[in-house]
C-alpha positions in Angstrom: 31.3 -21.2 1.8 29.2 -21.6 -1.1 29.3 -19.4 -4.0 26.6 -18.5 -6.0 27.5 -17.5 -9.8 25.1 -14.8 -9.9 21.8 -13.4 -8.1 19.7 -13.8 -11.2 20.6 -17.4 -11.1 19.0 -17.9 -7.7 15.1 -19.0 -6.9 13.4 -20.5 -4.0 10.0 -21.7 -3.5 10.7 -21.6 0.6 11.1 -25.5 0.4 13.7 -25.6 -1.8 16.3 -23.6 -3.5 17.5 -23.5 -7.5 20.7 -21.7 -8.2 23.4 -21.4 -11.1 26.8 -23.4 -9.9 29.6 -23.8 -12.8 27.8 -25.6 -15.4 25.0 -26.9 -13.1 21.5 -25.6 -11.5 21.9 -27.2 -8.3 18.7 -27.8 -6.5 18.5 -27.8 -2.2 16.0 -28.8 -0.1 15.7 -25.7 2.6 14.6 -27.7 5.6 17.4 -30.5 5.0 20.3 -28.0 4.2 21.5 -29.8 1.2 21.7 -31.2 -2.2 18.4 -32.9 -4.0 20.2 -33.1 -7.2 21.9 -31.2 -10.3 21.0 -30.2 -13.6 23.8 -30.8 -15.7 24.6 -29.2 -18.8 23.1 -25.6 -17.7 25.3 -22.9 -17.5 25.0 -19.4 -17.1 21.1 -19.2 -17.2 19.0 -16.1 -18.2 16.4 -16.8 -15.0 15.3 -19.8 -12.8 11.7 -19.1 -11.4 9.6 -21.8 -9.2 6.1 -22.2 -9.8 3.6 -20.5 -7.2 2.9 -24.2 -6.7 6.7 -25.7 -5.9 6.1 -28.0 -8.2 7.4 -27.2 -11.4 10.9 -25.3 -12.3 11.5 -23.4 -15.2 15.3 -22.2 -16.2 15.9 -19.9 -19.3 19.1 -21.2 -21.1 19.8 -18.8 -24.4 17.0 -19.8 -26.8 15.0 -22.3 -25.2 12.9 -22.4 -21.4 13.3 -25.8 -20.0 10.2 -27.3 -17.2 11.2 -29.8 -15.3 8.8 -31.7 -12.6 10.0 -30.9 -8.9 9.1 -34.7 -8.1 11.0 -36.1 -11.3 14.2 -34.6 -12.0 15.4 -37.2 -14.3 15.0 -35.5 -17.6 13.1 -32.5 -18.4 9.2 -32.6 -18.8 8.9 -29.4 -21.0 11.1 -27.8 -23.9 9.8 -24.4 -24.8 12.2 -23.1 -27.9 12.0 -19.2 -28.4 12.8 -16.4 -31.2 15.5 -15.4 -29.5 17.0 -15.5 -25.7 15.3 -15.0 -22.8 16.1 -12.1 -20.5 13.3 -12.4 -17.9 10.9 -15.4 -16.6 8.0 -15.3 -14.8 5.0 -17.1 -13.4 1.3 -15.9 -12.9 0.2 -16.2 -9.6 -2.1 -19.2 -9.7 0.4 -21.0 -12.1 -1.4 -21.4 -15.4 0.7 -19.1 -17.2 4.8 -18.4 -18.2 5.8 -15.4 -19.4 8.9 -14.3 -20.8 10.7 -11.2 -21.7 12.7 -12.3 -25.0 15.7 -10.0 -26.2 14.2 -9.3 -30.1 11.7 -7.0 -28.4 8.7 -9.7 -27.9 7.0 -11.5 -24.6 5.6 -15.2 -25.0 3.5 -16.2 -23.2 3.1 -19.7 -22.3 -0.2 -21.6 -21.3 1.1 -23.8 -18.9 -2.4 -25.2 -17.9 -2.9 -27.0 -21.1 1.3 -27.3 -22.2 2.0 -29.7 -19.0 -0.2 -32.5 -20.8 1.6 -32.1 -23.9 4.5 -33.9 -25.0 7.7 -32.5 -24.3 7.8 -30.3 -26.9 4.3 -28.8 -28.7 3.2 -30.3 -32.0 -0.4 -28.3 -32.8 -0.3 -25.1 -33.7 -3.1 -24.4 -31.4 -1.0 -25.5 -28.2 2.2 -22.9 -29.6 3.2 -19.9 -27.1 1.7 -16.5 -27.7 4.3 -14.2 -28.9 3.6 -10.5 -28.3 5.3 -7.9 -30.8 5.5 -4.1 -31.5 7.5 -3.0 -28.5 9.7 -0.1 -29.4 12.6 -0.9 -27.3 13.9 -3.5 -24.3 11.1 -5.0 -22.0 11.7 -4.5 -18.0 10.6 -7.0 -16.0 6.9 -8.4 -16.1 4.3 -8.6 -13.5 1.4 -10.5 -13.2 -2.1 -9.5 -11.4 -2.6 -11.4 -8.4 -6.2 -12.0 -8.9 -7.9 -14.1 -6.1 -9.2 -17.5 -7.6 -12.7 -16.4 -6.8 -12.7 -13.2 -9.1 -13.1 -15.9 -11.9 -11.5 -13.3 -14.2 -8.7 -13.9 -17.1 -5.0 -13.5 -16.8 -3.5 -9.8 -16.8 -0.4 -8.8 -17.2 2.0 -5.8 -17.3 5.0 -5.2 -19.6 6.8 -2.3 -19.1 9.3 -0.4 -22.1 10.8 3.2 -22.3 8.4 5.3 -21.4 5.1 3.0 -21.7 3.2 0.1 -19.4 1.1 -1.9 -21.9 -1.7 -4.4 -19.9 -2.5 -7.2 -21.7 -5.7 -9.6 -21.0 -6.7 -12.8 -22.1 -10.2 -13.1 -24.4 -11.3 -16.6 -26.2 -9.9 -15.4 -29.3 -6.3 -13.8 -28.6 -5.0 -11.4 -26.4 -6.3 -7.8 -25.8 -4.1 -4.6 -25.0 -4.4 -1.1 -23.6 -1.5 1.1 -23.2 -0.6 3.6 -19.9 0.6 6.7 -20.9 0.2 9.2 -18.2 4.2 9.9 -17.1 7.1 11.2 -18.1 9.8 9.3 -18.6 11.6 5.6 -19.3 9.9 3.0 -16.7 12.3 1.5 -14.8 10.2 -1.3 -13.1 6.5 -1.8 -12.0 4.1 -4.0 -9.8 0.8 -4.9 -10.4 -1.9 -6.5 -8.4 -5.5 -6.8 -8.9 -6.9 -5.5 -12.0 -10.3 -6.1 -13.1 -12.1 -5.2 -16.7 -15.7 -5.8 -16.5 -18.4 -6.2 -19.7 -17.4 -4.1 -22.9 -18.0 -0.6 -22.0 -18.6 -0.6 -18.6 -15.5 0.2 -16.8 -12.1 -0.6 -15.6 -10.7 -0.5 -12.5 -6.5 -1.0 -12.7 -4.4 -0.6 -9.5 -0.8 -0.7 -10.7 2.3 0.9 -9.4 5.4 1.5 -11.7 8.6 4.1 -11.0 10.0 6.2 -14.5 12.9 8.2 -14.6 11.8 11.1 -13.2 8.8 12.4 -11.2 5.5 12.4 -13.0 4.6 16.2 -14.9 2.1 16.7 -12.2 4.2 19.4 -10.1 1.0 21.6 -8.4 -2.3 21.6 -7.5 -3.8 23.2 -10.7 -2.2 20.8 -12.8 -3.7 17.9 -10.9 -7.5 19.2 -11.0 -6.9 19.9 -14.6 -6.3 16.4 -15.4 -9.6 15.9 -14.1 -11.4 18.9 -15.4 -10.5 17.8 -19.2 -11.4 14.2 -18.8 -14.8 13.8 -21.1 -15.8 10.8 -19.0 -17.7 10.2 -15.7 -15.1 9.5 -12.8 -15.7 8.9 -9.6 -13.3 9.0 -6.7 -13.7 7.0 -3.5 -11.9 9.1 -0.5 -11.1 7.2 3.2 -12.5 9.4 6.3 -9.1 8.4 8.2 -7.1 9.5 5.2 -4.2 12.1 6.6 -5.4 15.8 7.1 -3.2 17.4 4.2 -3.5 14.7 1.7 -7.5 14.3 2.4 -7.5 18.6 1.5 -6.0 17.5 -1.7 -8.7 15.5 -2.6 -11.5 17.0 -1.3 -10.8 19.3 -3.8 -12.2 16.9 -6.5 -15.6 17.3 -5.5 -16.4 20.4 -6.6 -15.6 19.1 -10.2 -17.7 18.9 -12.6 -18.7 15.3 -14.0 -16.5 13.9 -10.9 -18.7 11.8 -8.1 -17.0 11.5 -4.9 -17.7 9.0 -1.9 -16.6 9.0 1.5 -16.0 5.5 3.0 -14.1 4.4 6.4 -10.1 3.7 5.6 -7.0 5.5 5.0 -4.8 5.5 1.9 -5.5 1.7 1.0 -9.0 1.4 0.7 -8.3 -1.5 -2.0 -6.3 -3.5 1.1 -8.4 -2.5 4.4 -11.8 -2.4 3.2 -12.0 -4.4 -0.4 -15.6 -5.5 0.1 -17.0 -2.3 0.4 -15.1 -0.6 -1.9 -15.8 -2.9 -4.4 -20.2 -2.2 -3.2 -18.9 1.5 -3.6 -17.4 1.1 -7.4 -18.8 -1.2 -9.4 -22.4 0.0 -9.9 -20.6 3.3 -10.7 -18.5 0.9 -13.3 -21.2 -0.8 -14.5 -22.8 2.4 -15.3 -26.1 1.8 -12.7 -25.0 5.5 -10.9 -24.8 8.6 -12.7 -22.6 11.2 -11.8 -23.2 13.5 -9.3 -20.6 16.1 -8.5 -22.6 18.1 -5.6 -22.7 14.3 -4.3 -19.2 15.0 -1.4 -21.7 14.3 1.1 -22.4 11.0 0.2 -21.1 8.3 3.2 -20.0 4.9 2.6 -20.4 2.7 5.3 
């Protein structure tokens, strides 16, 4: 039987697995049921989290994130030193960026897409991390969006503490943030997928998922439809014909708000999964501010 220190310690990339043993990371090829090599001189690691790719590995040990190359495991190919431990580790989904949670209230972030031509260690200040301040409290885990290489759109990510979700984007300069406030109590954990900003003043469209404390202070119907009925912006809400009878009531209610343009479209609940393409045909001119409002619009159809 083999014993593994602790679940945190574990990580597989389906071809092989990285786990904490003693003062080793141990790594094991899945299909050949046993040992590749170890790591000595790592013990109790933060995290251990593979590359989308397989091919790099990074471990958080106190103060430092170590890379190493999955095809050289002689000596490590990247030393990233910190402020101050990691908790958390994780790696955007088409594997250009490393984030970490770090224990004095800060992320880094790391661009791996330039780093991994670097020395081991970075020498320009241009090529240093980007370190992420001004939380109020401890940082739950991270998520990246899982934007589809053809969306051609900067990294996003989510970073959840107490009782706020703050997205972060990528611009040429820095990073840019906006805060979600709309719940109730401490976050607890979140998910994010695909989140897209477009041009400055257009719109945002943000599908996120992330569970507080406690249910949300929307409790009834009037509460819900006064949310809307304050908003001093346009909205628009896209509704699926196959959506289930009681839940499609609820918001056909919406279009007999004012300043809120509803449209029908084939689908159920996850319009964003079943019928993305059209969606997206549905939303974006209404994002990109080509459709005004029209909130005696509920017979509109989306085909």
């Amino acid at each position: 039987m083999l014993y593994l220190d602790r679940s945190p310690g574990l990580a597989s990339n389906l071809q092989s697995f990285a786990f904490n043993r003693g003062k080793t990371v141990q790594i094991w090829d899945a299909d050949q049921a046993e040992a590749v090599t170890s790591l000595a001189s790592i013990a109790s690691p933060q995290d251990i989290c593979w590359s989308p790719d397989g091919k790099h590995l990074a471990i958080a040990i106190k103060g430092n994130i170590h890379i190493w190359n999955a095809h050289n495991w002689n000596e490590r190919l990247y030393q990233w030193e910190l402020t101050s431990p990691a908790s958390a580790i994780v790696w955007s989904s088409d594997g250009n960026h490393l984030a970490s949670t770090i224990h004095d209230h800060s992320i880094g972030v790391l661009d791996w897409s330039k780093a991994q031509h670097l020395q081991r260690e970075p020498m320009n200040e241009n090529d240093l991390p980007t370190l992420m301040r001004g939380f109020p409290g401890k940082i739950r885990p991270l998520a990246w969006a899982d934007l589809p290489p053809s969306a051609d759109l900067p990294p996003i990510l989510a970073a959840a503490t107490r009782e706020m979700v703050t997205m972060w984007i990528q611009s040429p300069e820095d990073w840019d943030s906006w805060l979600l406030d709309l719940h109730g109590d401490n976050v607890l954990d979140l998910a994010s997928h695909l989140c897209t900003r477009w041009g400055e003043g257009t719109g945002a469209i943000a599908p996120a998922a992330f569970v507080t404390g406690r249910l949300d202070p929307v409790q009834q119907r009037i509460d819900f439809l006064d949310v809307f009925q304050n908003l001093s912006i346009p909205v628009m809400v896209a509704i699926g014909e196959q959506t289930p009878p009681k839940s499609k009531a609820e918001m056909d209610v919406l279009a007999h708000l004012t300043g809120v343009r509803v449209q029908y479209m084939s689908g159920s609940l996850g319009l964003h999964e079943e019928y993305a393409t059209v969606l997206a045909e549905v939303i974006c001119p209404f994002l990109q501010g080509n459709v005004t409002p029209d909130p005696s619009n509920s017979d509109n159809q989306a085909s």
